[in-house]
C-alpha positions in Angstrom: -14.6 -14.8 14.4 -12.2 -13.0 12.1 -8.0 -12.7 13.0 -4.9 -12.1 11.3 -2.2 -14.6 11.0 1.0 -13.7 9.4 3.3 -16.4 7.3 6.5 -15.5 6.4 7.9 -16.3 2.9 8.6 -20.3 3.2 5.0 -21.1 4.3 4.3 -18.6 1.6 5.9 -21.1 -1.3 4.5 -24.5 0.7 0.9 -22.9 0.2 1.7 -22.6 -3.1 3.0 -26.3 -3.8 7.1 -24.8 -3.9 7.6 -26.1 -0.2 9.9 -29.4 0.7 9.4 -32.1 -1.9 8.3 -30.4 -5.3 10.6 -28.9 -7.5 13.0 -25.9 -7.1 11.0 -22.4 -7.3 12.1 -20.0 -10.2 13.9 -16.8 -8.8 12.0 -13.9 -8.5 11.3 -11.3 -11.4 10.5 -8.5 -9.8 14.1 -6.8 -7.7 15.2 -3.9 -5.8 18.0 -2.5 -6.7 19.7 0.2 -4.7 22.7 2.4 -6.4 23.4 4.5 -3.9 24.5 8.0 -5.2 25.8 6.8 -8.6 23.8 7.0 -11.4 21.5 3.8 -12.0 21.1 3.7 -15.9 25.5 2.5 -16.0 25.2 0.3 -13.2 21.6 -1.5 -14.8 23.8 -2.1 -18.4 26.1 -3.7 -16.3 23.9 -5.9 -14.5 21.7 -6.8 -17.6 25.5 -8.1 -19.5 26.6 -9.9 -16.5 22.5 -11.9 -16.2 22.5 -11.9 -20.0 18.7 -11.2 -19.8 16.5 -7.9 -20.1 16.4 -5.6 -17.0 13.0 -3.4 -17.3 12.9 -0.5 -14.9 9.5 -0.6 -13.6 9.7 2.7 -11.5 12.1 4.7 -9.2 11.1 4.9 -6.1 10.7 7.0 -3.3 13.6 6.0 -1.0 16.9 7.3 -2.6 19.1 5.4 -5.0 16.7 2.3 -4.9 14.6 1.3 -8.3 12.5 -1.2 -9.3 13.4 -3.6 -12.1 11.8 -6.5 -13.8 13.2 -9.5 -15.8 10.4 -10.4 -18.1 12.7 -13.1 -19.1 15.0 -15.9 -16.6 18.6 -16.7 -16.9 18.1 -19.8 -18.5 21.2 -21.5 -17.9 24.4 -21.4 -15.7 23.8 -21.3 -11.8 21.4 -18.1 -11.8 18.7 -20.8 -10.8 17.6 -18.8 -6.6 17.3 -16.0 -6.0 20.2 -16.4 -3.7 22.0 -16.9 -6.3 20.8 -14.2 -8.6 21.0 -11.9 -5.9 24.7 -12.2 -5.3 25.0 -11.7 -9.2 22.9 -8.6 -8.5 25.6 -7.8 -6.0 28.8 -9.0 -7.5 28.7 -5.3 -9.6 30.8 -2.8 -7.9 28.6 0.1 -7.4 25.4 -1.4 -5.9 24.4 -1.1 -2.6 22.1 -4.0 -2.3 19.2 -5.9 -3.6 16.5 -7.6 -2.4 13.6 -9.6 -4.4 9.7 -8.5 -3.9 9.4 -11.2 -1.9 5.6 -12.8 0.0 4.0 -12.6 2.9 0.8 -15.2 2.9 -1.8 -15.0 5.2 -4.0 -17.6 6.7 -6.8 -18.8 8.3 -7.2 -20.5 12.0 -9.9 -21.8 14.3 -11.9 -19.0 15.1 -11.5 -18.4 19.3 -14.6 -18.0 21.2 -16.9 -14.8 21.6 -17.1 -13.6 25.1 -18.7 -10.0 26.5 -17.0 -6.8 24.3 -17.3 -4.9 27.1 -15.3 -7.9 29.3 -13.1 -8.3 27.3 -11.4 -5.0 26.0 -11.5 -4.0 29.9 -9.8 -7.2 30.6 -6.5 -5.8 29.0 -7.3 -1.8 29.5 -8.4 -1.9 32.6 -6.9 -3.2 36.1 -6.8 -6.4 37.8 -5.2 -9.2 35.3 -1.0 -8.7 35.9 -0.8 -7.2 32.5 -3.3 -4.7 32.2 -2.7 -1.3 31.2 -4.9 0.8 33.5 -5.3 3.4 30.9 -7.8 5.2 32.5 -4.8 6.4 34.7 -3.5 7.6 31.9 -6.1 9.3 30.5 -6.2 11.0 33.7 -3.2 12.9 32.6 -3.5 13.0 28.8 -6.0 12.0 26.1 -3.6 12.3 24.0 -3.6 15.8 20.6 -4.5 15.9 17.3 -0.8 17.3 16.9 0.2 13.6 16.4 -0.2 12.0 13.5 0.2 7.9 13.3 0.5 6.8 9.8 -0.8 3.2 9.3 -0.1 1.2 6.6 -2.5 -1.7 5.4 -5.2 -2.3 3.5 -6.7 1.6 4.0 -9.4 2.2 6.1 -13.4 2.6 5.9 -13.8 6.1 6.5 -17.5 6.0 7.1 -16.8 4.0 10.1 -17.9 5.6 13.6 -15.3 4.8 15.4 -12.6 6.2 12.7 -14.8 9.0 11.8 -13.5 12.5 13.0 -9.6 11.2 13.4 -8.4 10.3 9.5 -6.4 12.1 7.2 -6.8 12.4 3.1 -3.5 9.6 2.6 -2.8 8.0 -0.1 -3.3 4.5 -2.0 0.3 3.4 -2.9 -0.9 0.0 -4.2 0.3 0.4 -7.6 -0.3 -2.7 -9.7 -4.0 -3.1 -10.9 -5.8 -6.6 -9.7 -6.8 -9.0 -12.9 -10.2 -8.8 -14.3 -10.0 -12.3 -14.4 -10.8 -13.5 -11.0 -9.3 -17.0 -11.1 -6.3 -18.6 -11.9 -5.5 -21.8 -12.2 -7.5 -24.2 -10.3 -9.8 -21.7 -9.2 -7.2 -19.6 -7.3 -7.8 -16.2 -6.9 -5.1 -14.4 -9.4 -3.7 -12.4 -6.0 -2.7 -9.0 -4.9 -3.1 -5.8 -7.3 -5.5 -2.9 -5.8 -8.7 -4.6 -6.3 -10.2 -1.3 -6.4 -10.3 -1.4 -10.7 -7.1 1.3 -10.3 -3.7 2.1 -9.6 -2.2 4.6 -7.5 -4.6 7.4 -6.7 -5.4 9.9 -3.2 -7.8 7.4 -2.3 -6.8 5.2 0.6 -10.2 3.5 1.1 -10.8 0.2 1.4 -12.3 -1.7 -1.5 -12.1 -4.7 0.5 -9.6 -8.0 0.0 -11.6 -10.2 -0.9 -11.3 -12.4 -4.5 -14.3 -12.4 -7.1 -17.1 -15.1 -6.2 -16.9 -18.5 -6.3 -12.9 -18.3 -6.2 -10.6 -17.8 -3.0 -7.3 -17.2 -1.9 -4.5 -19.5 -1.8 -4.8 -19.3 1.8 -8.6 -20.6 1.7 -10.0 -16.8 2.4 -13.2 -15.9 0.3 -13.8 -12.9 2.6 -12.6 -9.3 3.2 -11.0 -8.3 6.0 -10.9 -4.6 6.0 -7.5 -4.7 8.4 -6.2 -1.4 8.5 -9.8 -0.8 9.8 -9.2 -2.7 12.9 -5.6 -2.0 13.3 -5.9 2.1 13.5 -8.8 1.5 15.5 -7.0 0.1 18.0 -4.7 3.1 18.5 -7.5 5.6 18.0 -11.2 4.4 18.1 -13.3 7.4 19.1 -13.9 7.4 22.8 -17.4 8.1 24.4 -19.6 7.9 21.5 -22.1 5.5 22.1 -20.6 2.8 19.9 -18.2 0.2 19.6 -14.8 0.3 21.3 -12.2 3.2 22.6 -8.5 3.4 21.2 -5.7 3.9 23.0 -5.2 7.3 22.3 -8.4 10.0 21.8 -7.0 12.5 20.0 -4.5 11.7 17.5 -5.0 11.5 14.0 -4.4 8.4 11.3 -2.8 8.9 8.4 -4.1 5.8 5.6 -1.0 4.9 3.7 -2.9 1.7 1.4 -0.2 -0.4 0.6 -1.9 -3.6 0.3 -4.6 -5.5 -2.1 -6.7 -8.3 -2.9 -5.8 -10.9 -0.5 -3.9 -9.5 1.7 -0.8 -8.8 -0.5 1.1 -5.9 -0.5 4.3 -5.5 -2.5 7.8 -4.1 -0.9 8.1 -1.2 -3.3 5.0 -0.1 -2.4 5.9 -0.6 1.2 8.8 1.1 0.7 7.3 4.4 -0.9 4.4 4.5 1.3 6.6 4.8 4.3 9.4 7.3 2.6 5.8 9.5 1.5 4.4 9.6 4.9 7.6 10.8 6.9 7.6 13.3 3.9 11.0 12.3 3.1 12.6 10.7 -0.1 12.4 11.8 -3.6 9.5 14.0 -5.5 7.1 12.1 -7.0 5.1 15.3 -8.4 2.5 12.9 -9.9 2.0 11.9 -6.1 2.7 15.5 -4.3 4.1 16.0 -0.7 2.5 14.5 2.2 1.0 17.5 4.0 0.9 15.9 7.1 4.0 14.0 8.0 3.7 11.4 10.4 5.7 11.4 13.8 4.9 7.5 13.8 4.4 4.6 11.3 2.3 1.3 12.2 3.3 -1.8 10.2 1.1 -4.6 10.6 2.9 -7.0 8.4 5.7 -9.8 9.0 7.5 -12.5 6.8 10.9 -14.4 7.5 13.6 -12.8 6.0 14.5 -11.9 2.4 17.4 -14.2 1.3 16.9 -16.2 4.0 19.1 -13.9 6.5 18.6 -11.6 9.1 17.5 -8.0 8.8 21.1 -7.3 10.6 23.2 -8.7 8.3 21.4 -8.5 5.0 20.7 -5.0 3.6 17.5 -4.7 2.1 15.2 -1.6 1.0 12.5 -1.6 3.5 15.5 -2.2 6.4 16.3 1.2 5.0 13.3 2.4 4.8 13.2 1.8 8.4 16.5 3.3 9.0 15.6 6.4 7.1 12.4 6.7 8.4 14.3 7.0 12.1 16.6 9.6 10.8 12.8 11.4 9.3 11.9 11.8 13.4 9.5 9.0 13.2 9.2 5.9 15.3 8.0 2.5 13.2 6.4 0.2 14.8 5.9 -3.3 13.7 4.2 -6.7 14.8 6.6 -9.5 15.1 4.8 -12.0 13.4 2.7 -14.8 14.4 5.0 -18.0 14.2 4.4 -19.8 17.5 7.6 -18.5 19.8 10.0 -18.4 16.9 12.4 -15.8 16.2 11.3 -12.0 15.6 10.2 -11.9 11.4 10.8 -9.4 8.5 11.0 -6.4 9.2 10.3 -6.3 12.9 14.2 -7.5 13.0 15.5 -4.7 11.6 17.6 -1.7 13.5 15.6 1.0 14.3 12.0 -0.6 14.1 9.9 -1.1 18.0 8.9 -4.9 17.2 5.8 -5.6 19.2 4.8 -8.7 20.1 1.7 -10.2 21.6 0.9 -11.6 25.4 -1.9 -12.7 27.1 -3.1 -10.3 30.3 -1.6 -12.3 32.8 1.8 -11.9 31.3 2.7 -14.6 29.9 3.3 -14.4 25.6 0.1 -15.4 23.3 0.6 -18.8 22.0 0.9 -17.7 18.3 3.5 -14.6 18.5 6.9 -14.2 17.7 9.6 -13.5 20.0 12.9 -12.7 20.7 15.2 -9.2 21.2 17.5 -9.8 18.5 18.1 -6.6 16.0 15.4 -4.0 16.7 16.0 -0.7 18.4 13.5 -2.4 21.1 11.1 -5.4 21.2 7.7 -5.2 23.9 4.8 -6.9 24.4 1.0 -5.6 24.9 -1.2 -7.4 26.3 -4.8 -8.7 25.2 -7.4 -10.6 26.8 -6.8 -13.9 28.6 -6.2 -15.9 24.8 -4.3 -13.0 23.5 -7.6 -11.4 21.8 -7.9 -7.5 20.4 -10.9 -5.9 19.7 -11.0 -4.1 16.6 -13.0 -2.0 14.2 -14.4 -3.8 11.2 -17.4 -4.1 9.0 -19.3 -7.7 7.7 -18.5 -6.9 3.7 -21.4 -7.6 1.1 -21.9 -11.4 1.5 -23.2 -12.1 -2.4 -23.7 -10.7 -5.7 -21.2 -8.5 -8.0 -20.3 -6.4 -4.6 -19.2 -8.7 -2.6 -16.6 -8.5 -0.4 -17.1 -4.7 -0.2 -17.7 -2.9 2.6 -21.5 -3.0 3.4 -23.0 0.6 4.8 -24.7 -1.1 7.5 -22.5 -3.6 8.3 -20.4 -1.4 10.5 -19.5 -3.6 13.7 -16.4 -4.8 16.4 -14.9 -8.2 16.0 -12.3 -10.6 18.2 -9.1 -10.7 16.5 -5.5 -12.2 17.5 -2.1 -11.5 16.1 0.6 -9.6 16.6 -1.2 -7.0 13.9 -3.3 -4.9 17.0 0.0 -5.6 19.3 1.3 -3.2 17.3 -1.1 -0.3 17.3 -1.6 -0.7 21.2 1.9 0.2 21.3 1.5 3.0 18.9 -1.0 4.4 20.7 1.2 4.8 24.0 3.8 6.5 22.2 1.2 9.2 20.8 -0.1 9.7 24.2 3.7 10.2 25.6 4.5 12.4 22.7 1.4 14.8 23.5 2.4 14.5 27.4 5.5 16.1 26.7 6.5 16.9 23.0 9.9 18.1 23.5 10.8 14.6 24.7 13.2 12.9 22.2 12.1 9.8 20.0 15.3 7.8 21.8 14.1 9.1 25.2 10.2 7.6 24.3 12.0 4.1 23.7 13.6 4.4 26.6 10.8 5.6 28.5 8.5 2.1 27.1 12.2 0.0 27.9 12.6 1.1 31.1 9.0 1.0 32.3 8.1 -2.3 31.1 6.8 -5.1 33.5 8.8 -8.1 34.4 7.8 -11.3 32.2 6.1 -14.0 34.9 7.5 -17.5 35.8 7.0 -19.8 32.2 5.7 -16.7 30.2 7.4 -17.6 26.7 6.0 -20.2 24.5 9.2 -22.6 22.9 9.4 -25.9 20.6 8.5 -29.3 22.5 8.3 -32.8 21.1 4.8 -32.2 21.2 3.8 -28.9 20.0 4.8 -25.8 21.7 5.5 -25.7 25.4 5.7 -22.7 27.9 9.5 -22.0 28.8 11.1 -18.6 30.6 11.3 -15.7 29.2 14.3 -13.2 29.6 15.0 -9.8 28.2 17.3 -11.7 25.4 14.7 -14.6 24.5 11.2 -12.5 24.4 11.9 -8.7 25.0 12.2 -5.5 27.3 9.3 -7.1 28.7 5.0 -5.9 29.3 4.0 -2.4 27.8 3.1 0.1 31.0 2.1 2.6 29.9 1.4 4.2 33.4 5.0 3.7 34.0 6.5 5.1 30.8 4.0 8.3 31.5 6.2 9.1 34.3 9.5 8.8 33.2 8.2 11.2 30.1 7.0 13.4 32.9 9.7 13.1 34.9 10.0 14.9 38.4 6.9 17.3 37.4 5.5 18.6 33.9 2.2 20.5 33.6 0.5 18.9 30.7 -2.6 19.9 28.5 -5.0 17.6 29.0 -7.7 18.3 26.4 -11.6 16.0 25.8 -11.7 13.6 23.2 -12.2 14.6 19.5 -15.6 14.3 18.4 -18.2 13.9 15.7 -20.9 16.7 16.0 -24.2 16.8 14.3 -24.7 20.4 16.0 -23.6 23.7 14.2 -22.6 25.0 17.8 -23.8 24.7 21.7 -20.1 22.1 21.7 -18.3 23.1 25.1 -14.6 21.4 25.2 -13.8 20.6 28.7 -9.9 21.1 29.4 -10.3 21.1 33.5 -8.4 17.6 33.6 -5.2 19.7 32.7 -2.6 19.7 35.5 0.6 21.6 37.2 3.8 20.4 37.6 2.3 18.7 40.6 0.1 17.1 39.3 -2.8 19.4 40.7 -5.2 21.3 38.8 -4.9 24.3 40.8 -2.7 27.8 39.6 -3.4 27.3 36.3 -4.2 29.8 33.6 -5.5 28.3 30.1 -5.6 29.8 26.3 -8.0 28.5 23.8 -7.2 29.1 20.0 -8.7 27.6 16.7 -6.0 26.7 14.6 -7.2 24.5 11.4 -10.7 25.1 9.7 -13.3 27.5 8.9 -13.6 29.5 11.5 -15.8 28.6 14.7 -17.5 31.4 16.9 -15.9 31.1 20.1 -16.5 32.3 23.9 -14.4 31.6 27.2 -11.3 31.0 25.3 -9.3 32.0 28.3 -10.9 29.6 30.8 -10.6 25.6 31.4 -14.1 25.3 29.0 -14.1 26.4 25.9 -17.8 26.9 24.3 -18.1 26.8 20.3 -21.1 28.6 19.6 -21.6 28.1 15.8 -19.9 26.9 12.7 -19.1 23.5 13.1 -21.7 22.5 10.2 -19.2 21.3 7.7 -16.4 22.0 9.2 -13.4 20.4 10.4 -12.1 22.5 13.3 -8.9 22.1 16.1 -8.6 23.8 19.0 -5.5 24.1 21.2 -5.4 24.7 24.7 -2.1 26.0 26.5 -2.2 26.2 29.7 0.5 27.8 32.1 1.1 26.9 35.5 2.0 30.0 37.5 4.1 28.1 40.2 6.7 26.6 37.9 6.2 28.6 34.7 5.8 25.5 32.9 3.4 25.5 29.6 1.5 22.8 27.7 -0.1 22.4 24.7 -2.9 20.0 23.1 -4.7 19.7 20.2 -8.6 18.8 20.1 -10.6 18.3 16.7 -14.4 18.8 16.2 -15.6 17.8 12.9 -19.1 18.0 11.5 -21.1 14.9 11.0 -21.5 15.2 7.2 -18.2 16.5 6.5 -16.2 14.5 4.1 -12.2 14.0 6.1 -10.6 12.7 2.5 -11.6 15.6 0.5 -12.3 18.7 3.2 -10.8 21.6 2.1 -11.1 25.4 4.7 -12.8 28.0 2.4 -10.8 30.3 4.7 -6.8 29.8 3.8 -5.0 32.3 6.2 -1.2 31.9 7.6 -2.3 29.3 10.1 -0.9 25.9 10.7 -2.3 22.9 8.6 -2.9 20.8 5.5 -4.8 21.8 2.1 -6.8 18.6 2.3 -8.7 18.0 5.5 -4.9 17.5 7.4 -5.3 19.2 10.0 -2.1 20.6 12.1 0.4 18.3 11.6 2.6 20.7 13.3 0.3 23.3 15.0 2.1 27.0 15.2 0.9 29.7 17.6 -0.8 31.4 14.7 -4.6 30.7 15.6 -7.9 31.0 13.5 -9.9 34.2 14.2 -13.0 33.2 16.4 -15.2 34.4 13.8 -17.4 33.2 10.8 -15.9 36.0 8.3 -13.0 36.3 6.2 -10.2 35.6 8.4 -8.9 32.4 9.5 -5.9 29.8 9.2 -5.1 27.2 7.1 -2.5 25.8 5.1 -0.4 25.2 2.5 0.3 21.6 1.5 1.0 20.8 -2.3 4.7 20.5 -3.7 6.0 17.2 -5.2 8.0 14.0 -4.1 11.1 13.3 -4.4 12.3 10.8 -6.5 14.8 8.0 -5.4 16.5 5.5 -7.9 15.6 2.0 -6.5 15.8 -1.2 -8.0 13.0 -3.3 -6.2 11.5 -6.7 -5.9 8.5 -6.3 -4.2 7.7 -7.8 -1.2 4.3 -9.7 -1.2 2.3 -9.6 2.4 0.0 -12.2 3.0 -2.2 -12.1 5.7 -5.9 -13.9 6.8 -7.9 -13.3 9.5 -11.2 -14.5 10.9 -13.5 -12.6 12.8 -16.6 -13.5 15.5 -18.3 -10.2 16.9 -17.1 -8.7 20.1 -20.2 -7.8 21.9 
């Protein structure tokens, strides 16, 4: 059985023999440094006199006034000795805004939990009965969510061949930017950890090579397998629905953006964090060796915790990922982030921060998983989503290439669903309810969604937290202040997004099509103000891809007749309801079976809405796609360059480990 458990930094060093009891650790040589608006180059001569030691500028980086430096060589003497310590030095030059070291997350591995039914188990959590459950298939009643939301998820990347994925990814990118060892041990047959483990650098590739180390070494954690993450994380949000295979997501229609920011083993650095987030809300500065993000994401998953850089809270301790966060916010995006698995302690880096939805984990009667964090303290809002009855997520995943000079790759047949705990698929669960809200009703505001999840969520029950005892942990109360706003409901937050009535455009599940036509999109679940489906008049339109022959475009079924054969279409469907002049819009996208999502490009590039590589419409426009195979059609533009920000960062190491059993 494969899960995710996430360490924050002081497990980090005890895994690596620099707990209690050994000698001091070295301070970190790797830093961000943030100048604000004043030039960094002045600031960096000043810093390198008052450390007495080389400063290297590794790279600018994408958030604004932030680099990141290097000291190939320590302070050897004097009280620079931490990286406390060296960071208030860091500090102590007027002119710069803060610092923070690229400081670790570690994963690690747990007893595996039992196996039960797949099909028992996800509906334990999705469906009714247990206190907790979601009953999505009210929701989905309403909305199914559009491909006019994009979720950018950054982990490990994804597998792209992966049936449940297939159809709903985006080109992304692979921001994982230093290049794993070809040596594959260290010392004492330790893998020599993170890098991209792919045998390159940055690139538009955000596939998953896998995690796992070389044979016959492992991890400092003990892991010798890969554990293709961001698979199982977006799949949980999105996982095609209805196809024969696997599990269903959250949400059926919106799209994933794959932001890679982490490598072999499960480490991923905070510079790399850092710019993968500023590229995906296409903020920051011009990279033009990277480009523009054609398809900016309305929300970011982060499936990664530690304790907190310098040993204080996100609050009080500026850092660059805190302001990624915060920036991020001020993009129009909502971040999500799991609140780390430490057993009912305190809410972990960067969960903690202002502006970030921290979600946490709980069991479907209510009551927190024994391994999550808690606590309210710092983020914009902290929630829990429920799992099964142990706190268990089904995810996406694949078995990896067992031996030979392959292994740890994905295997093409080894496609499957596992278990897995950890606040990692908290996270996306809660992701997925905001895309379905945001394609309820799109004009809602990002504050009014929190809200909306705030003031929905279900009471905590009698002894539903999980505290310290003499013995281990014990259960203990839970209020708002000590473990959050309280249960997702998603039911509940769909009606105070709706309000006292909204027609909404309630379009089928995207799908994977081996057919070049005879495809009929159903839209009849779309309803008035009332919540009827009567006095309704719909509008089909095609507005990314080549173009598809339609018919029926003005009636509740749509019928694509031809051209889906390597193609990656979207339709939209307003509809209008006559009694309260209310319209809707959603977003559905067809995509041929052999198409290629990272690397699709229309042959037909009109004035529509969309992305130049297989984006889609991140923001559809009215502007549609003529219904016919010939030499009109939409598009889009995409290109341009990033924007480059002056950012002196340590990197931030993620560790995580997981162990996996098949759901079946």
């Amino acid at each position: 059985m494969k899960w995710i458990r996430f360490v924050g930094f002081g497990t980090a060093m005890a895994l690596l023999g620099l707990g209690a009891g050994s000698a001091q650790a070295a301070p970190s040589q790797r830093w961000i440094i943030n100048t604000g608006s004043l030039p960094a180059a002045p600031l960096l001569a000043q810093l390198q006199q008052r450390l007495g030691v080389e400063l290297k500028v590794v790279r600018p980086l994408l958030q604004p006034g932030s680099v990141l430096v290097s000291l190939p060589t320590l302070p050897a003497l004097g009280s620079l000795q931490t990286d406390s310590a060296l960071a208030a030095a860091l500090r102590s030059v007027p002119g710069v805004q803060f610092v923070q070291p690229d400081f670790v997350f570690h994963r690690t591995e747990v007893a595996a939990p039992t196996d039960p039914n797949y099909a028992g188990n996800q509906a334990s959590y999705l469906g009714q009965g247990a206190y907790a459950a979601l009953n999505m298939r009210t929701v989905w009643q309403t909305t199914r969510g559009s491909a006019k939301v994009v979720i950018a998820v950054l982990d490990t990347g994804v597998l792209y061949n992966h049936p449940d994925l297939k159809g709903r990814l985006l080109p992304g990118y692979d921001f994982v930017a230093q290049v794993t060892p070809a040596t594959g041990s260290g010392t004492g047959g330790v893998a020599n950890e993170g890098g991209s483990n792919d045998g390159d650098g940055r690139d538009a590739d955000p596939s998953d090579p896998g995690d796992a180390p070389p044979s016959g070494v492992t991890c400092s954690d003990g892991s010798t397998t890969s554990s293709f993450h961001g698979t199982a994380v977006a799949s949980v949000a999105i996982a095609q629905a209805n196809n024969a295979a696997f599990m269903t997501g959250m949400d059926w229609n919106a799209k994933v953006l794959p932001v890679r920011v982490s490598g072999r083993c499960g480490i991923a650095t905070s510079s790399d964090i850092i710019d993968g987030m500023y590229w995906a809300t296409g903020s920051g500065r011009v990279d033009p060796l990277i480009g523009v993000n054609p398809n900016p994401a309305s929300i970011i998953n982060l499936s990664f915790a530690a304790d907190s850089p310098l040993g204080a809270s996100c609050a009080s301790d500026a850092t660059g990922v805190a302001q990624a966060i915060a920036d991020a916010r001020a993009a129009n995006a909502l971040v999500v982030v799991s609140a780390g698995n430490n057993s009912g302690g305190n809410l972990q880096f960067p969960a903690s921060c202002p502006g970030a939805i921290a979600a946490t984990a709980a069991q479907n009667d209510g009551r927190l998983a024994t391994y999550t964090a808690k606590g309210s303290s710092g983020p914009e809002l902290s929630i829990s989503a429920p799992g099964d009855s142990q706190g268990r997520y089904v995810g996406a995943n694949n078995s990896g290439i067992a031996a030979g000079s392959q292994r740890g790759q994905p295997d093409p047949a080894g496609n499957n669903t596992l278990l897995f705990r950890g606040t990692s698929f908290a996270a996306p669960m809660v992701a997925g309810t905001l895309s379905l809200l945001k394609a309820a009703n799109p004009s809602t505001s990002n504050s009014d969604l929190i809200a909306a999840l705030r003031n929905s969520a279900r009471a905590y029950p009698d002894n539903a937290g999980v505290c310290s005892g003499l013995f281990g942990t014990v259960r203990c109360s839970c209020t708002v202040n000590s473990c959050g706003a309280g249960l997702l409901n998603p039911v509940g937050a769909l009606g105070r997004v709706l309000g006292v009535g909204r027609a909404v455009a309630n379009v089928p599940q995207s799908e994977v099509v081996s057919s070049d036509g005879g495809v009929v999109l159903d839209g009849s679940l779309s309803s008035n103000a009332a919540g009827q489906n009567t006095g309704l008049t719909y509008r089909w339109a095609q507005v990314y891809g080549n173009p598809v022959r339609l018919s029926g475009q003005d009636m509740a079924n749509l019928r694509l007749d031809g051209g889906l054969a390597a193609n990656i279409a979207e339709f939209q469907l307003t509809v209008t309801d006559a009694a309260s002049a209310q319209t809707s819009s959603s977003v559905v996208r067809v995509v041929g079976s052999g198409v290629n999502e990272r690397t699709f490009m229309p042959t037909v590039m009109g004035a529509g809405s969309g992305s130049s590589s297989g984006g889609g419409s991140p923001s559809v426009t009215p502007t549609e796609v003529s219904p016919v195979a010939s030499n009109s059609g939409g598009g889009g533009g995409g290109g341009g360059a990033l924007g480059q920000v002056g950012l002196l960062a340590l990197g931030v190491l993620l560790f995580w480990h997981r162990r996996g059993q098949p759901a079946r």
